[in-house]
NUVO-512922 format. One record per residue (C-alpha): residue number from 1; residue in one letter; x, y, z. Coordinates in Angstrom, 3 decimals. Layout:
N
<rec pos="NUM" code="A" px="X" py="Y" pz="Z"/>
...
//
This chain:
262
<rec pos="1" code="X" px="106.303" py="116.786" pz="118.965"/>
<rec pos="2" code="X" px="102.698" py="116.694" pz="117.544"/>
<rec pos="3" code="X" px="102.108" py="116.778" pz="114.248"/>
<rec pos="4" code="X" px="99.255" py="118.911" pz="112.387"/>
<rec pos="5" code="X" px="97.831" py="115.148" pz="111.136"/>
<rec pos="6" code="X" px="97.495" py="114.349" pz="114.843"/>
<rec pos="7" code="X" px="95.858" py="117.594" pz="115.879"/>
<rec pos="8" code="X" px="93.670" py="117.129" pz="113.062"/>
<rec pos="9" code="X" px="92.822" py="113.656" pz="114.506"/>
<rec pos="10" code="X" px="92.189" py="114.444" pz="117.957"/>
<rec pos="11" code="X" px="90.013" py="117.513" pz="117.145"/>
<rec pos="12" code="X" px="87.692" py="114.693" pz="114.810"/>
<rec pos="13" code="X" px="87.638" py="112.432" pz="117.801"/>
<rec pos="14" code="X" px="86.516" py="115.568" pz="120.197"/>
<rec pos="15" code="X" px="84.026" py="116.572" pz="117.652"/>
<rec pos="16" code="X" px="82.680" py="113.170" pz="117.919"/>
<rec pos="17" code="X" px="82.774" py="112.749" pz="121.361"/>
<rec pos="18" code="X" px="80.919" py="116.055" pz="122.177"/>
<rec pos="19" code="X" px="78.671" py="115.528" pz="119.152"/>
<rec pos="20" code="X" px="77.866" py="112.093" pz="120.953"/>
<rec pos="21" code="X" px="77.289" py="113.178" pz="124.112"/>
<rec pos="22" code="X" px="74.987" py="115.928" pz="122.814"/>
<rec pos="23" code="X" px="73.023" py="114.187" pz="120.325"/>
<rec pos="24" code="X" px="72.237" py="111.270" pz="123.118"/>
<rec pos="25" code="X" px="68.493" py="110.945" pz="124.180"/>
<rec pos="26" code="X" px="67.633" py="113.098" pz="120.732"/>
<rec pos="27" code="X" px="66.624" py="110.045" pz="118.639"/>
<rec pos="28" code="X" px="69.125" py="111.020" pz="116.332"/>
<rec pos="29" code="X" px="71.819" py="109.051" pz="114.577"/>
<rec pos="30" code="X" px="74.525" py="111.925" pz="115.473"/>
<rec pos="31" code="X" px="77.612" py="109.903" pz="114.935"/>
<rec pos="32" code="X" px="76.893" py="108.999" pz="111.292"/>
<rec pos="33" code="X" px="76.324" py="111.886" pz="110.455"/>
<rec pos="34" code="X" px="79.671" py="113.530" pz="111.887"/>
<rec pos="35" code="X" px="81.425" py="110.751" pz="110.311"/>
<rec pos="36" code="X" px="79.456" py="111.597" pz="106.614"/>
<rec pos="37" code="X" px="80.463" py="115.373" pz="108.081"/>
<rec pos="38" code="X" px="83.708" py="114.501" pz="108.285"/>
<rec pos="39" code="X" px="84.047" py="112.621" pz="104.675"/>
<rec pos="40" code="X" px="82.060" py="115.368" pz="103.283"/>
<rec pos="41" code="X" px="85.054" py="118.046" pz="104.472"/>
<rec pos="42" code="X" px="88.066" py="115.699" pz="103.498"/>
<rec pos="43" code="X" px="86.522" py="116.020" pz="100.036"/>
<rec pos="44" code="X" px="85.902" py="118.946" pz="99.891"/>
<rec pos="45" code="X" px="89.345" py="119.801" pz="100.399"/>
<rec pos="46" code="X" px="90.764" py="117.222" pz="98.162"/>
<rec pos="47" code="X" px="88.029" py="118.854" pz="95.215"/>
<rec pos="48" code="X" px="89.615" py="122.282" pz="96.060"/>
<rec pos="49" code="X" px="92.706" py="121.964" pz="95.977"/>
<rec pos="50" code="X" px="92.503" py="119.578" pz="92.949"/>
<rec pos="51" code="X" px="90.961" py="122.581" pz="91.109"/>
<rec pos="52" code="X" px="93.203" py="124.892" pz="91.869"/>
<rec pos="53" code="X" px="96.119" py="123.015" pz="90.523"/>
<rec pos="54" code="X" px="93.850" py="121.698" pz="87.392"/>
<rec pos="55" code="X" px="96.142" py="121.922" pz="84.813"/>
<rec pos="56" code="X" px="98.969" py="119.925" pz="86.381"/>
<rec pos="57" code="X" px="96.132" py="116.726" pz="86.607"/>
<rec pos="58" code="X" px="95.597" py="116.955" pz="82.868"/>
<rec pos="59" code="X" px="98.098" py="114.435" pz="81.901"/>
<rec pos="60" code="X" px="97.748" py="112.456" pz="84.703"/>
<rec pos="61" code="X" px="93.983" py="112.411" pz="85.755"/>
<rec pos="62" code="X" px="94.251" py="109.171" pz="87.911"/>
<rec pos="63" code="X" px="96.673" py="111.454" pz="90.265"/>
<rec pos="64" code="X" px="93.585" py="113.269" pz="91.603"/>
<rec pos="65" code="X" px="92.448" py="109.718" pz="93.749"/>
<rec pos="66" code="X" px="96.341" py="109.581" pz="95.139"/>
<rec pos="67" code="X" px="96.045" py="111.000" pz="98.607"/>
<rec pos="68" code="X" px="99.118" py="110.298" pz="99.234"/>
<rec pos="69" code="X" px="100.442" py="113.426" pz="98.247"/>
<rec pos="70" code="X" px="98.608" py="115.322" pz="101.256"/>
<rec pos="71" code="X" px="96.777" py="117.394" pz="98.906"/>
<rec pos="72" code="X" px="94.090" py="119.374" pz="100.614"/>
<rec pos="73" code="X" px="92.997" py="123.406" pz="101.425"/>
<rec pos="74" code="X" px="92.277" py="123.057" pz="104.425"/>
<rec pos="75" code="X" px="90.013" py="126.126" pz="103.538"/>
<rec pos="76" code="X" px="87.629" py="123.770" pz="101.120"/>
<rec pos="77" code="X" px="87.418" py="121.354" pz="103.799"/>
<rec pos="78" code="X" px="85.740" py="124.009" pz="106.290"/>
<rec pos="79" code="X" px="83.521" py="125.240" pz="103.331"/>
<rec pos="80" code="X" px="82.648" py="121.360" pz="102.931"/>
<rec pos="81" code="X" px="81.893" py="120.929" pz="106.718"/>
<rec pos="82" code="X" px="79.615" py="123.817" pz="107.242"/>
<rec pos="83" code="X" px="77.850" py="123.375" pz="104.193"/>
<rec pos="84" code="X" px="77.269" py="119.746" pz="105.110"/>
<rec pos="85" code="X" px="75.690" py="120.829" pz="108.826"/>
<rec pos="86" code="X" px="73.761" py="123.506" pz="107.788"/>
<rec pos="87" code="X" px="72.064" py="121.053" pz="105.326"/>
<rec pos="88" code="X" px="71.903" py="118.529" pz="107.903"/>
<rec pos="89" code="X" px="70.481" py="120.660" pz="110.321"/>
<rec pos="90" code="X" px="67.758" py="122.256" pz="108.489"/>
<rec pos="91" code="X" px="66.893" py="118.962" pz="106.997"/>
<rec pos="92" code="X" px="66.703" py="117.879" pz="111.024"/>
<rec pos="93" code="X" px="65.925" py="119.874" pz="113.542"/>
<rec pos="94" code="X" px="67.415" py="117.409" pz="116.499"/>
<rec pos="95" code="X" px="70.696" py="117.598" pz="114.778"/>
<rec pos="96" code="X" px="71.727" py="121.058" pz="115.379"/>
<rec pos="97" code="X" px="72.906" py="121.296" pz="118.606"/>
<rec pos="98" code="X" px="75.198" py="118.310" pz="118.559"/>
<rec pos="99" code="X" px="76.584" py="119.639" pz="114.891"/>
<rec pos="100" code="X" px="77.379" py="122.848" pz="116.357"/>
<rec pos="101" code="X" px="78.788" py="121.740" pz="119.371"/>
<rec pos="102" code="X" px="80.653" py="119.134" pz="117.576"/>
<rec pos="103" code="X" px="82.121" py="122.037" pz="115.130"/>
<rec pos="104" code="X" px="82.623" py="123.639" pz="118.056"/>
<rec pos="105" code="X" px="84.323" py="121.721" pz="120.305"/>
<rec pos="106" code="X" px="86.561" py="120.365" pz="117.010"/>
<rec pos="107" code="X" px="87.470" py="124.094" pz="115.837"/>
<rec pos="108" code="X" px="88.404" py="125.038" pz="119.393"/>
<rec pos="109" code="X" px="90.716" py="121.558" pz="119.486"/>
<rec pos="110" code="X" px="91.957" py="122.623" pz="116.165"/>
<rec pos="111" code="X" px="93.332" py="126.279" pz="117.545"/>
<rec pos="112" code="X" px="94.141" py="124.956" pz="120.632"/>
<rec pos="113" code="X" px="96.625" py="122.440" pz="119.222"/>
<rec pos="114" code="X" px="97.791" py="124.441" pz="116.431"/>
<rec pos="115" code="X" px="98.606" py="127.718" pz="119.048"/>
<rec pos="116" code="X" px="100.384" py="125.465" pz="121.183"/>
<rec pos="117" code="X" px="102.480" py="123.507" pz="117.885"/>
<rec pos="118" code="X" px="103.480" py="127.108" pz="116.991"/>
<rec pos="119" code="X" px="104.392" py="127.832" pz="120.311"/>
<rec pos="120" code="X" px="107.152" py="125.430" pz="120.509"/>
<rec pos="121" code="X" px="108.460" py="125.489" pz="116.916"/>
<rec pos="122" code="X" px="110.251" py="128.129" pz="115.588"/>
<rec pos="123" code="X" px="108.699" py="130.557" pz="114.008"/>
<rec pos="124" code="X" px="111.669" py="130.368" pz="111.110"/>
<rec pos="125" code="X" px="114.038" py="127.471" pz="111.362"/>
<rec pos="126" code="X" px="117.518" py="128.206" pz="110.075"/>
<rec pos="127" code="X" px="118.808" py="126.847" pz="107.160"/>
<rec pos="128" code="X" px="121.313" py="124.426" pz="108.647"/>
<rec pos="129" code="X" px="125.129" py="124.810" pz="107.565"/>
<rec pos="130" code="X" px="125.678" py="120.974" pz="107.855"/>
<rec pos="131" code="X" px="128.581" py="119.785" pz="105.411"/>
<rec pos="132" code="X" px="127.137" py="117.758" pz="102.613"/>
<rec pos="133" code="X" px="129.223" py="115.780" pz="100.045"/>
<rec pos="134" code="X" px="128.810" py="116.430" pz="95.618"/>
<rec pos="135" code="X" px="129.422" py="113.205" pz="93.539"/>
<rec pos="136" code="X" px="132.887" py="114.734" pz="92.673"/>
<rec pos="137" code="X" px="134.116" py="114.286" pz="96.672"/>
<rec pos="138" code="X" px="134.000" py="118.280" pz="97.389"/>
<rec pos="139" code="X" px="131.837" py="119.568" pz="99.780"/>
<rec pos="140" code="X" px="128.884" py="122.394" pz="100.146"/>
<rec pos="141" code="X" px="126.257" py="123.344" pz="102.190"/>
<rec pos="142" code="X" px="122.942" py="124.178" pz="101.425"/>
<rec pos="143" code="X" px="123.753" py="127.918" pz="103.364"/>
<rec pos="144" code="X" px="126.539" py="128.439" pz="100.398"/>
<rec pos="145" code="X" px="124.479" py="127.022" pz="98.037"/>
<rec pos="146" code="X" px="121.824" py="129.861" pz="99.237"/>
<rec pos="147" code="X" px="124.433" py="132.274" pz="99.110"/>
<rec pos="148" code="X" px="125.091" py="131.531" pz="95.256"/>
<rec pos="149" code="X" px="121.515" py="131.840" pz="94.746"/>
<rec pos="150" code="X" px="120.177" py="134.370" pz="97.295"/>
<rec pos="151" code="X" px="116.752" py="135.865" pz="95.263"/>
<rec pos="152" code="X" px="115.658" py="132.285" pz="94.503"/>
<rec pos="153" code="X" px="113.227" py="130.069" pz="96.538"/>
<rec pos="154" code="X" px="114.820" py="126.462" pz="97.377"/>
<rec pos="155" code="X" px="113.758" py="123.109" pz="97.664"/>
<rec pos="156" code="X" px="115.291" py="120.331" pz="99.437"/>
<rec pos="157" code="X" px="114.615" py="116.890" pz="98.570"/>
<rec pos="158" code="X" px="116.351" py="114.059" pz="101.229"/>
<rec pos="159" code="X" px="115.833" py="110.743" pz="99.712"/>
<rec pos="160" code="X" px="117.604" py="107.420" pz="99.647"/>
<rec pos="161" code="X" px="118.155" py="105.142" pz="97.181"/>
<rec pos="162" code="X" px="116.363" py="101.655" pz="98.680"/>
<rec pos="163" code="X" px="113.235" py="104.007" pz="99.461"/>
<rec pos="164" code="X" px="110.417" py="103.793" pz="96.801"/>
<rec pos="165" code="X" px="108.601" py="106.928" pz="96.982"/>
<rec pos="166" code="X" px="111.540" py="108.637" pz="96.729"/>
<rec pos="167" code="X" px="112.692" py="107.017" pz="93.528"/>
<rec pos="168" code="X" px="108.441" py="107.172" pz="91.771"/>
<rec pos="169" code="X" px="109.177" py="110.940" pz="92.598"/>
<rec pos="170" code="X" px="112.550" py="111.425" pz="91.218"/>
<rec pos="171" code="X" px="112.205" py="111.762" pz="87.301"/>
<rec pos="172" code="X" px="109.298" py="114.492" pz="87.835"/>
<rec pos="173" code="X" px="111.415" py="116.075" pz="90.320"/>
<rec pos="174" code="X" px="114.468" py="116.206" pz="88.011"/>
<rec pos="175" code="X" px="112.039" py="117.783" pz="85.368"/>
<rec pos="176" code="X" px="111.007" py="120.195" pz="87.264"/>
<rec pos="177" code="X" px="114.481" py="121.278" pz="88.583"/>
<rec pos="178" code="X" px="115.353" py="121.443" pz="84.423"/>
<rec pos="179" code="X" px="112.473" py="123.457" pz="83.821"/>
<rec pos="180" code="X" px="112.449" py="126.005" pz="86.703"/>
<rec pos="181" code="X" px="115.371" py="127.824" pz="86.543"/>
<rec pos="182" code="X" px="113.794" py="130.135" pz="89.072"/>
<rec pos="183" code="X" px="113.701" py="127.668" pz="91.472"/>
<rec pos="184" code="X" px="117.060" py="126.320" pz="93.378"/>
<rec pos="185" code="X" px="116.440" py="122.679" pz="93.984"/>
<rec pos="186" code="X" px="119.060" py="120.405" pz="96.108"/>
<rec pos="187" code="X" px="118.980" py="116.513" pz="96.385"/>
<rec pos="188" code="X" px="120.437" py="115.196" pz="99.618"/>
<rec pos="189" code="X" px="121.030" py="111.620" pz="99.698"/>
<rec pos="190" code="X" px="120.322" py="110.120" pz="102.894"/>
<rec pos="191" code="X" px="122.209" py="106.767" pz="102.815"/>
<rec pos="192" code="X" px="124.371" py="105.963" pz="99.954"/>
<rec pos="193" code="X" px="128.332" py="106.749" pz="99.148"/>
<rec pos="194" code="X" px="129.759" py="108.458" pz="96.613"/>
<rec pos="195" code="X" px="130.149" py="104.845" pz="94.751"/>
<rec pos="196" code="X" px="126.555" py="103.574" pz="95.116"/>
<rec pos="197" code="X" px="125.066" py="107.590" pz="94.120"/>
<rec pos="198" code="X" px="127.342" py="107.531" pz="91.024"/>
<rec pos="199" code="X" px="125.901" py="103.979" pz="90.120"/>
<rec pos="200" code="X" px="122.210" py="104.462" pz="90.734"/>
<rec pos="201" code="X" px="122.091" py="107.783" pz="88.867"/>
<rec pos="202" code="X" px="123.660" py="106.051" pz="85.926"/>
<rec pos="203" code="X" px="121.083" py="102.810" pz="85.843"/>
<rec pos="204" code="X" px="117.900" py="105.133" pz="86.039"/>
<rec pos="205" code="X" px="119.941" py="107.638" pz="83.760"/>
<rec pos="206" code="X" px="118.616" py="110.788" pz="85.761"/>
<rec pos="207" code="X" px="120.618" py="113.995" pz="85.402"/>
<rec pos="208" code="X" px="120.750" py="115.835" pz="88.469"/>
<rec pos="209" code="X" px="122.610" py="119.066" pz="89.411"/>
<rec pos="210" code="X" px="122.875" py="120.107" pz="93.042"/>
<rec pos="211" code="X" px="123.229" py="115.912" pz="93.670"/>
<rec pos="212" code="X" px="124.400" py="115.395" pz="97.349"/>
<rec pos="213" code="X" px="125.169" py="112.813" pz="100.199"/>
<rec pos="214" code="X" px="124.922" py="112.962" pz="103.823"/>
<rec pos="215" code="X" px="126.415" py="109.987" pz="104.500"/>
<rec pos="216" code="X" px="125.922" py="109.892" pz="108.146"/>
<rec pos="217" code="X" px="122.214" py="111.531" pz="108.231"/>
<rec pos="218" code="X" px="123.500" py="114.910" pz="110.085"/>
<rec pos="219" code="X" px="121.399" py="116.857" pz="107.938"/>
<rec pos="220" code="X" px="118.875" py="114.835" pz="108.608"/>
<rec pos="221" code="X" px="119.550" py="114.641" pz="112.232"/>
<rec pos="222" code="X" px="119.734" py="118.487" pz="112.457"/>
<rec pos="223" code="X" px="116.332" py="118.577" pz="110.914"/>
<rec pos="224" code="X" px="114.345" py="116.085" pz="112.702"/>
<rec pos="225" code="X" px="113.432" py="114.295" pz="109.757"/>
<rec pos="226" code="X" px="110.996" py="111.587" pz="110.590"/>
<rec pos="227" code="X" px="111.699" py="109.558" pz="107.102"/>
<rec pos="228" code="X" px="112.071" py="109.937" pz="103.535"/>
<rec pos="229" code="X" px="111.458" py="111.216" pz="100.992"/>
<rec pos="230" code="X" px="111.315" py="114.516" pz="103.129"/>
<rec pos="231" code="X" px="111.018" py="117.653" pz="100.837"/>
<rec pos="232" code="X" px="112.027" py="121.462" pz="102.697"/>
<rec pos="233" code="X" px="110.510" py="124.486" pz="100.607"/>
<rec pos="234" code="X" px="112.486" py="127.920" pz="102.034"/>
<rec pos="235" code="X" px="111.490" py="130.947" pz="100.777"/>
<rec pos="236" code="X" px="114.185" py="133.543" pz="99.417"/>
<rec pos="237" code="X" px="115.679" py="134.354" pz="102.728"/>
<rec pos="238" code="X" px="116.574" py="131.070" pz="103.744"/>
<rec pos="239" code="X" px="113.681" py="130.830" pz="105.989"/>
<rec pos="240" code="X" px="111.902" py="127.192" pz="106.402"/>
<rec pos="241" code="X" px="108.282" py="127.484" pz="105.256"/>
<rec pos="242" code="X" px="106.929" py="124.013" pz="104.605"/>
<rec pos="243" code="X" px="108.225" py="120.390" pz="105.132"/>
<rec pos="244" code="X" px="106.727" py="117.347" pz="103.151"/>
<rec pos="245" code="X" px="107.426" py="113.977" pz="104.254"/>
<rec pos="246" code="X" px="106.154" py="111.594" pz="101.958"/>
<rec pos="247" code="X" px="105.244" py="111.450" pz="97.956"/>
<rec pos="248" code="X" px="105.383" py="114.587" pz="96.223"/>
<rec pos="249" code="X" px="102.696" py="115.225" pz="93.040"/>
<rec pos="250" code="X" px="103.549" py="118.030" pz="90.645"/>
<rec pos="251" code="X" px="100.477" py="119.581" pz="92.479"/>
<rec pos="252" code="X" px="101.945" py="119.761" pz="96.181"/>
<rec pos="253" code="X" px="105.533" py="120.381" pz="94.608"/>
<rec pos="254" code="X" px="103.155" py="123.827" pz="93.231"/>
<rec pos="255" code="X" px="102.142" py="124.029" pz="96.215"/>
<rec pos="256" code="X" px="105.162" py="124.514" pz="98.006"/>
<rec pos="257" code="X" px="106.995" py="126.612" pz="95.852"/>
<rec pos="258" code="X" px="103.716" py="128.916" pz="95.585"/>
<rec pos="259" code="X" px="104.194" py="129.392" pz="99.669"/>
<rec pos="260" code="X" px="107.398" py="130.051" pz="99.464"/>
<rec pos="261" code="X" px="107.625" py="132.241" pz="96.729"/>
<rec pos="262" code="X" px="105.273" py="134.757" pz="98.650"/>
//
């Protein structure tokens, strides 16, 4: 299934394409400038988002440059593209035909791909009721774990214990799962037994409640989880409202609790 990063990509490579096509014959360097368009929007939407999560950069001001964390508004990024072709196009008059069809083509790409993505996903995907393991050799699920819980937002962080993102994001992870006691948060380890979870939470002496193994990846299965560390926000009904594959940053951790805390 298509992700949003590749229907972002193909609507770039339309924009360019028509952008191309209409800028040739003009004299006019049309592809630099929807590639400077382009870097101009990404950003934009990195600045944005950065400010609106300020205070959580304070301590840790080199964070803002780690992209990694897919932390964008995707709402700064269109601010930062049309402000970037209106310039360009009042600064030259060839250019604003193939900037507008460009925008164009890419914004009808963009709806086009992201209609269709929501067309085959489900709109809320259940909370699965997959039997997980605790460090003590009882079971749980994350449904009962809900059910213990049920006016509190969760999050869902499947890691394992050879994967290094998961273990840079850990400690802040266990902080914040300390701190927020508004916030139900559930570790699901992806690989490891009972044995090796026991050992490695002892050498990196995290304390962890909610700690759990899925031993033979059903969760994971169930979920379509394309790798780890894989982070599920559901809001206070159970209902799936954002997946994060990939390092977490206090800021997209926010982020995702904001959404589903609405």
């Amino acid at each position: 299934m298509p992700s949003r990063g590749l229907i972002g990509i193909a609507a770039l490579l339309v924009a360019l394409a028509v952008g191309a096509a209409l800028g040739h014959g003009r004299r006019v360097r049309i592809v630099d400038r929807l590639m400077a368009m382009a870097l101009v929007g990404g950003l934009a939407a990195r600045l944005v988002f950065v400010a609106t999560y300020a205070p959580l950069y304070i301590d840790a001001p080199l964070a803002i440059l780690d992209i990694r964390d897919r932390g964008f508004s995707p709402w700064g990024g269109v601010a930062g593209l049309l402000l970037y072709a209106a310039v360009a196009g009042w600064r030259v008059r060839a250019a604003r035909i193939p900037l507008a069809g460009a925008l164009a083509a890419g914004a009808l790409t963009l709806i086009i791909g992201t209609a269709g993505l929501q067309a085959v996903t489900p709109a809320h995907q259940p909370m699965p009721s997959t039997a997980l393991a605790r460090i003590d050799d009882t079971s749980t699920t994350l449904t009962e774990l809900k059910r213990q819980a049920p006016d509190k937002p969760m999050v869902v962080n499947l890691w394992a214990s050879w994967c290094g993102p998961c273990r840079r994001e850990m400690p802040m992870l266990a902080r914040y799962q300390a701190e927020h006691q508004a916030v139900t948060v559930v570790f699901v380890n992806e690989d490891d037994a009972v044995s090796a979870m026991h050992q490695f939470l002892r050498q990196t002496d995290l304390s962890l409640s909610n700690a759990l193994i899925d031993a033979r990846h059903a969760l994971a299965d169930a979920l379509a989880i394309p790798g780890y560390p894989t982070t599920l926000f559901y809001d206070a009904d159970g209902r799936l409202v954002r997946r994060h594959t990939g390092l977490l940053s206090q800021a997209t951790l926010a982020h995702g609790v904001n959404q589903a805390a609405r």
